[in-house]
C-alpha positions as CSV (number, residue, x, y, z in Angstrom):
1,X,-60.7,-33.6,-33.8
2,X,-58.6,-33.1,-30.1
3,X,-60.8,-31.3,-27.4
4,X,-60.2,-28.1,-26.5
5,X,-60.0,-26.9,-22.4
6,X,-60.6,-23.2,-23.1
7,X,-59.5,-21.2,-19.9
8,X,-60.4,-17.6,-19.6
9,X,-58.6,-15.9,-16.5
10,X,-60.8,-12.8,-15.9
11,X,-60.3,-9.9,-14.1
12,X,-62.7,-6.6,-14.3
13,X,-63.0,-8.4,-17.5
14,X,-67.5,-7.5,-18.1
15,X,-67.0,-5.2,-21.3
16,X,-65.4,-7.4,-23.7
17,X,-66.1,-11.1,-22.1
18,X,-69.4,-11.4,-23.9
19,X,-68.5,-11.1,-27.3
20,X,-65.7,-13.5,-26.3
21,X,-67.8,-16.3,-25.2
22,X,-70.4,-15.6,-28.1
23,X,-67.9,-16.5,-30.0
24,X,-66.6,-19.8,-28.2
25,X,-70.5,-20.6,-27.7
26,X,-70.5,-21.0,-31.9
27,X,-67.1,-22.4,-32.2
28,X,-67.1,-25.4,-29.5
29,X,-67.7,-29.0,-30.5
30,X,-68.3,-32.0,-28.3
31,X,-65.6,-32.6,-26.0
32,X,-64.5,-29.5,-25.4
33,X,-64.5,-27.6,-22.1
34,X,-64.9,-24.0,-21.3
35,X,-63.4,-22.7,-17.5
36,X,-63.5,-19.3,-16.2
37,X,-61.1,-18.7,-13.4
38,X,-62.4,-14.8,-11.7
39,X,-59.6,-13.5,-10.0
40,X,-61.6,-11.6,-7.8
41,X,-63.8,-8.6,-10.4
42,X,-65.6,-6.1,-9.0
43,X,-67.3,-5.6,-12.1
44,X,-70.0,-8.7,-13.4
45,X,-67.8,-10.8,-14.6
46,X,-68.1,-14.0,-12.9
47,X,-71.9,-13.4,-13.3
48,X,-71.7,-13.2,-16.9
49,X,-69.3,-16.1,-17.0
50,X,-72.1,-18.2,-14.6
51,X,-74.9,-17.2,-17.0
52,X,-73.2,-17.4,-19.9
53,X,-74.2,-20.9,-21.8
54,X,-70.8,-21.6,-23.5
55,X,-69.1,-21.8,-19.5
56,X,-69.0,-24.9,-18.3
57,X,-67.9,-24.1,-15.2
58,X,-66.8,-20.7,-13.3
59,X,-63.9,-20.9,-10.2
60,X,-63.8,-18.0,-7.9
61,X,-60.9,-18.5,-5.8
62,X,-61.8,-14.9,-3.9
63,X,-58.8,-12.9,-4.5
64,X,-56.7,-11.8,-7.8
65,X,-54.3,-14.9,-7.8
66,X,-52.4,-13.5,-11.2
67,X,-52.8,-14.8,-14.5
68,X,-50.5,-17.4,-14.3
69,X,-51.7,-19.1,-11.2
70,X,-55.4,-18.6,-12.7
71,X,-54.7,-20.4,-16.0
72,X,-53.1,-23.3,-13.8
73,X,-56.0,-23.4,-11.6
74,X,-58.1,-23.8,-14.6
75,X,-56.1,-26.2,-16.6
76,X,-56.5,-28.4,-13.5
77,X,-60.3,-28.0,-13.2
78,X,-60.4,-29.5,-17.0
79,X,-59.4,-32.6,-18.6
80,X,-59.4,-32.1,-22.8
81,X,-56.1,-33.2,-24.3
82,X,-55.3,-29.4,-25.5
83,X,-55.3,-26.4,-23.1
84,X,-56.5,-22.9,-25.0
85,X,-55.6,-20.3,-22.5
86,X,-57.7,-17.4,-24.3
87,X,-58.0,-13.6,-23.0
88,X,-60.9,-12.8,-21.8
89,X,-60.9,-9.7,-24.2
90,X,-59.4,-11.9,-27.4
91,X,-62.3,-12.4,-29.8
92,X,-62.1,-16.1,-31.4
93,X,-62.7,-15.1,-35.3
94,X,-65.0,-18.0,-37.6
95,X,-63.0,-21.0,-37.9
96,X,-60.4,-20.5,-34.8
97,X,-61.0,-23.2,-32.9
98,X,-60.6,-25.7,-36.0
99,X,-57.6,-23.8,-36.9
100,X,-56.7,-24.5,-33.6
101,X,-56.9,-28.1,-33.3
102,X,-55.4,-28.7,-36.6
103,X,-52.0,-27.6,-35.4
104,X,-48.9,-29.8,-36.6
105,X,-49.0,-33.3,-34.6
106,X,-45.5,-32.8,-33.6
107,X,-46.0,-29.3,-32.2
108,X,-45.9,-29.1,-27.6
109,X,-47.4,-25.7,-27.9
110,X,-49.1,-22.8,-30.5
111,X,-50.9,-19.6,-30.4
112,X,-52.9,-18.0,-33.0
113,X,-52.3,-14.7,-34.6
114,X,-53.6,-12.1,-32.1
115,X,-55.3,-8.8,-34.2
116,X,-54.9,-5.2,-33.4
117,X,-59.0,-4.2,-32.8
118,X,-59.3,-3.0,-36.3
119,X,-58.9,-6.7,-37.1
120,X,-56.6,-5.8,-40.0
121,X,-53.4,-5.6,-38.4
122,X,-50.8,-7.6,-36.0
123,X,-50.6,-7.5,-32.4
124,X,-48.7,-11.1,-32.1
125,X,-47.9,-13.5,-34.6
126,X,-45.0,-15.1,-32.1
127,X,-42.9,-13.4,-29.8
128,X,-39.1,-12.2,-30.3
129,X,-36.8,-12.9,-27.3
130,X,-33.9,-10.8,-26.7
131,X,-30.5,-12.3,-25.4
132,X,-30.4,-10.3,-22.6
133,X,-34.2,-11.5,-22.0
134,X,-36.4,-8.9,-23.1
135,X,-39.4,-9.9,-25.4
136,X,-41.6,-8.6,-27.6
137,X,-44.8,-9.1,-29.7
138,X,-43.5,-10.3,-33.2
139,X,-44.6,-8.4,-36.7
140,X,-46.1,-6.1,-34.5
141,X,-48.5,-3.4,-37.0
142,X,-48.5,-5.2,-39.6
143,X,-51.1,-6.1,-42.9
144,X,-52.6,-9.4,-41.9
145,X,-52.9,-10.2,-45.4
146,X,-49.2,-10.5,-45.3
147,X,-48.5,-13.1,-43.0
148,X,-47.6,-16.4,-44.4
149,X,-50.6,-19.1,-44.9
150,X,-49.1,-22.3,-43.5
151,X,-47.9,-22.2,-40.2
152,X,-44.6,-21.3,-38.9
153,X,-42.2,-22.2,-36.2
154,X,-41.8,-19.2,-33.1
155,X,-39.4,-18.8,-30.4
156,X,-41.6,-17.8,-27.9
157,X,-45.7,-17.7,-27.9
158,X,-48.1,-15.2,-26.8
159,X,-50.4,-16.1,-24.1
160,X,-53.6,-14.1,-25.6
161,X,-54.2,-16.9,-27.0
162,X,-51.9,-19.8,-26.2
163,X,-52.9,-23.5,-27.0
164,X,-50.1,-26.4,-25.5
165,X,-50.5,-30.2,-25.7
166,X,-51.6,-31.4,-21.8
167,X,-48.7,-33.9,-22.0
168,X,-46.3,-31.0,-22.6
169,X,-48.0,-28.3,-19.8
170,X,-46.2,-30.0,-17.0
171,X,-45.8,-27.9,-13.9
172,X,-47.6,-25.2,-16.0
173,X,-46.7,-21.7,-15.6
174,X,-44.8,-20.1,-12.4
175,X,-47.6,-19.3,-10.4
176,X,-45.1,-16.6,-8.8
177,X,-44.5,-14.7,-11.9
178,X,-48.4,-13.3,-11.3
179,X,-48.1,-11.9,-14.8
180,X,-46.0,-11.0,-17.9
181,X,-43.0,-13.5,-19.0
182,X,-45.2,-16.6,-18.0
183,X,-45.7,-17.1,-21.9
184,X,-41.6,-16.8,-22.7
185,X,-40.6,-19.2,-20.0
186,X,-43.1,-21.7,-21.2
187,X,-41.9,-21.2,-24.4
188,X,-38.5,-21.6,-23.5
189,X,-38.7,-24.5,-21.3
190,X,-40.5,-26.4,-24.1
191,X,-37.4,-25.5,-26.3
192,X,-35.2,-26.0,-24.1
193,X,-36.9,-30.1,-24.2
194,X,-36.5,-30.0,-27.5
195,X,-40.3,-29.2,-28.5
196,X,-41.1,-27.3,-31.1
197,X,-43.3,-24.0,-31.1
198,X,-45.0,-21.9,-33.7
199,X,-47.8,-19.9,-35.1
200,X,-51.3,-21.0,-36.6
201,X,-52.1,-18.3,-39.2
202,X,-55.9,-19.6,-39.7
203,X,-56.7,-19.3,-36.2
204,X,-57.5,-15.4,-35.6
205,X,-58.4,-13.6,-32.7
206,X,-59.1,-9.6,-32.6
207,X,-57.4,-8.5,-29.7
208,X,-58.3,-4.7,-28.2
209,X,-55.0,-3.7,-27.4
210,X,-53.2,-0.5,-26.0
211,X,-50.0,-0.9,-24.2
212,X,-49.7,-0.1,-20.6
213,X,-46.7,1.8,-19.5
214,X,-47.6,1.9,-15.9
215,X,-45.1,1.0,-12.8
216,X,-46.7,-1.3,-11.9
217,X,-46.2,-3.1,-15.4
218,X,-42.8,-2.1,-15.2
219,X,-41.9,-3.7,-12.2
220,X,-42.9,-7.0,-13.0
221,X,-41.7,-7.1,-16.5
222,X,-38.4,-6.4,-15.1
223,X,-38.8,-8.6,-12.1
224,X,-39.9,-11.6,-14.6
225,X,-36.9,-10.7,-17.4
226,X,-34.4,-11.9,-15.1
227,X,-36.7,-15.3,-13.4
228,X,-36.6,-16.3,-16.9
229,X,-32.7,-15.8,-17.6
230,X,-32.4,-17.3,-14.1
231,X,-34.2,-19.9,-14.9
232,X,-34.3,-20.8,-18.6
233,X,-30.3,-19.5,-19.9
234,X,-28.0,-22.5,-20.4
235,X,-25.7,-22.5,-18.6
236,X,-22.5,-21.5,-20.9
237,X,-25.0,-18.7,-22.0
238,X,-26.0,-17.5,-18.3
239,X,-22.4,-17.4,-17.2
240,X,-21.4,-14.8,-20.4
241,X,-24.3,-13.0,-20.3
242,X,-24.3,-11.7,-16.5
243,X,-21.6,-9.2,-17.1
244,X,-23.0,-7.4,-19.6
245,X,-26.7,-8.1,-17.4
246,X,-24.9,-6.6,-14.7
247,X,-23.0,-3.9,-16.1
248,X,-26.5,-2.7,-17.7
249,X,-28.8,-2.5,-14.7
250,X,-27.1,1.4,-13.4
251,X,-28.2,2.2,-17.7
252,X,-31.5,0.5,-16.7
253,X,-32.1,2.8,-14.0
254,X,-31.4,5.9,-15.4
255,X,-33.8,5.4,-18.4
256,X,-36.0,4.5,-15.2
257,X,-35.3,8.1,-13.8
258,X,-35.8,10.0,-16.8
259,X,-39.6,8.0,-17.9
260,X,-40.4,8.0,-14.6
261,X,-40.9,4.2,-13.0
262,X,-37.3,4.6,-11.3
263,X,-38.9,3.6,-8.5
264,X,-41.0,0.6,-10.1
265,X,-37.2,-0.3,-11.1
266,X,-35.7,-0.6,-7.6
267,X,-38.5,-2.6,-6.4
268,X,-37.7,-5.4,-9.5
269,X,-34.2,-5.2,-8.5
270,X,-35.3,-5.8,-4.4
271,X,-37.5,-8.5,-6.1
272,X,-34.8,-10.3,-7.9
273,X,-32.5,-10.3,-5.3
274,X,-35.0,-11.2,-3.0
275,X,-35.9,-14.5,-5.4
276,X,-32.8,-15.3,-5.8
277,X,-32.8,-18.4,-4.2
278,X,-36.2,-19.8,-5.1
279,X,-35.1,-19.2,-9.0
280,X,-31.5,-21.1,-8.5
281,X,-33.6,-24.2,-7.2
282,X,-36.0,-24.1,-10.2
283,X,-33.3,-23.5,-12.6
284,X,-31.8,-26.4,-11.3
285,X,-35.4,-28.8,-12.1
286,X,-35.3,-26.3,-15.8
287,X,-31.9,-27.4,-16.8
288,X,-32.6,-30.8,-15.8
289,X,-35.2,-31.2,-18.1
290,X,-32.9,-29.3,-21.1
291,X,-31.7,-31.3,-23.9
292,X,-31.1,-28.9,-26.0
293,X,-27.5,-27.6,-27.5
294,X,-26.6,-23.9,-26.1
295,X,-26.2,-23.2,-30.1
296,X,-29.7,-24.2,-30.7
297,X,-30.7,-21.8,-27.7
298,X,-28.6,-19.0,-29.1
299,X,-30.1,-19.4,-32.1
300,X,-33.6,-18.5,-31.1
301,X,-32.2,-15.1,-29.8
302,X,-32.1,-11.6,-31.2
303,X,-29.7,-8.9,-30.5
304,X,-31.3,-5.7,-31.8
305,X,-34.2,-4.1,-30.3
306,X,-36.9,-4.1,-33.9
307,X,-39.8,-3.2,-32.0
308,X,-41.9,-0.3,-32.1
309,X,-42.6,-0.4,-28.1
310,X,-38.6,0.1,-27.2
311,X,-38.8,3.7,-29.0
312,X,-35.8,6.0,-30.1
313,X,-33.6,3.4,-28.3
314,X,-34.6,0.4,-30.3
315,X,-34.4,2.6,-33.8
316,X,-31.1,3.5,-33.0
317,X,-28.4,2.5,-35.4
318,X,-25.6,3.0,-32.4
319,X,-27.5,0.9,-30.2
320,X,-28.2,-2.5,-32.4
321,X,-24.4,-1.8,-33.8
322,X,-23.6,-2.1,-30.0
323,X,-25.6,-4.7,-29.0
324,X,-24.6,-6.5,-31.9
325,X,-21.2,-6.5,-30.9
326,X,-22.0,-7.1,-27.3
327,X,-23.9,-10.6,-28.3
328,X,-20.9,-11.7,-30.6
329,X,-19.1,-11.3,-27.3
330,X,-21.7,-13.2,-25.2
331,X,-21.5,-16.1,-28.2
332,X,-17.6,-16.2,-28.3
333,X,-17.1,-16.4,-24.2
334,X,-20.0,-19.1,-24.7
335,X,-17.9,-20.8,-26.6
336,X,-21.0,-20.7,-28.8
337,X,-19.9,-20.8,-33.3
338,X,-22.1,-18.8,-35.6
């Protein structure tokens, strides 16, 4: 069986990071490697990480460097031939690990399915992408007992718990992204490669989840949306797309106003515009690397809004009849057939 480099990127991270590393403590096999990056706690975790006997080693790089940087800075600490970038509040489940490892040979990248905490229900089993570059936690709230038993190919992975083939990790994940869309534009570059994705429905992990709606939050999910159009669009795509990107961001802004992160909105837009530049030169090494067809791309996207988290708007009839329309548009100035 491949080795596993598990990397946990904690932060405040005491309450739930034992059980975690109970569980990778009975799961590990020879070979495998276990890294805690700390990103600075204030709480114990580093000490429990330190004292824990399934860590093999603990980094403290003395401030919060992000989740992305921290899982880089752990894959490079480790040297196993797959990279299991875990949460440090994602509890492995008997037999995850094996699951794990036993992913399709011809697979760049997986995740397993991440539980609700009740450990019955769905908080990820792949990730829905959006064509104008939102994403969202697939079959979210639903029976696990449902989900299919062999596994599947995804569009885009979760990083709770995120598993990717060394050879295919690369540059890793955009260390400026800090958090939130660093999972999506993995995904997508590896696409974009032509490397396939998907889900492993044996490997488990009951994930504690409640979904922040703070500004903060906001503003980087909205700053990293449009890095990873910037970034990961084809070009055909990109170019049909930004009028109707454009055209949206004054609607943006007053749904902003009225929930109240207006101002968390402003600062993404000052953030983006402030990027700019940095995100037209990695697009550039992005779609260098793309092989392939704008079709295939398409293909991977969605046009409605099925997700619990977007609310009244995404349960709107009007609204997916509109943005149905809107990405027949996109596909036709693409040049795109469907």
């Amino acid at each position: 069986m491949s080795g596993l480099a598990v990397v946990l990127v904690t932060y405040d991270s005491a309450d739930g990071l034992p059980e975690v590393l109970d569980a990778l403590a009975e799961q590990r096999l020879p070979g495998d490697e276990v890294v805690v990056v700390d990103n600075g706690s204030r709480d114990d975790s580093a000490a429990i990480a330190r004292a824990h006997p399934a860590v093999d080693r603990v980094l403290e790089p003395g401030a919060n460097l992000g989740f992305a940087s921290g899982c880089n800075h752990g894959a490079a600490a480790t040297t196993a031939p797959i990279l299991l970038f875990l949460n440090p509040d994602a509890v492995p489940q008997p037999g995850c690990l094996d699951a794990l490892r036993a992913a399709p040979a011809d697979w760049a990248a997986w995740q397993g399915v991440v539980l609700m905490g009740d450990g019955r229900h769905v908080n990820s089993a792949g990730n829905e992408v959006h064509f104008l570059g939102f994403s969202w936690a697939g079959r979210p709230g639903e029976p696990v007992e449902g989900l299919p038993a062999e596994p599947w190919e995804a569009p885009a992975l979760s990083g709770a718990c995120l598993a990717v083939r060394r050879e295919a990790w690369g540059a890793g994940f955009p260390d400026h992204f800090f958090m939130y869309f660093e999972d999506l534009d993995l995904s997508l570059r590896l696409r974009l490669a032509g490397r396939r994705t998907g889900v492993v429905p044996a490997a488990r992990v009951v994930h504690d989840y409640a979904f922040d709606k703070g500004a903060g939050k906001r503003r980087l999910l909205e700053r990293n949306r449009w890095m990873c159009l910037l970034r990961c669009w084809p070009p055909r795509l990109l170019l049909a797309s930004l009028p109707l990107l454009l055209a949206l961001e004054p609607l943006l802004l007053l749904i902003a106003l009225r929930e109240g992160w207006a101002g968390a909105k402003a600062r993404a837009i000052a953030d983006v515009v402030a990027g700019l530049p940095r995100a037209l030169r990695e697009r550039r090494e992005v779609q260098a690397a793309a092989v392939l067809d704008p079709g295939d791309f398409a293909a991977l996207l969605r046009s409605d809004l099925g997700s619990p988290y977007f609310g009244p708007i995404g349960a709107s009839p009007a609204v997916t009849r509109m943005l149905g329309a809107a990405w027949r548009a996109v596909r036709v100035l693409a040049g795109i057939r469907y």
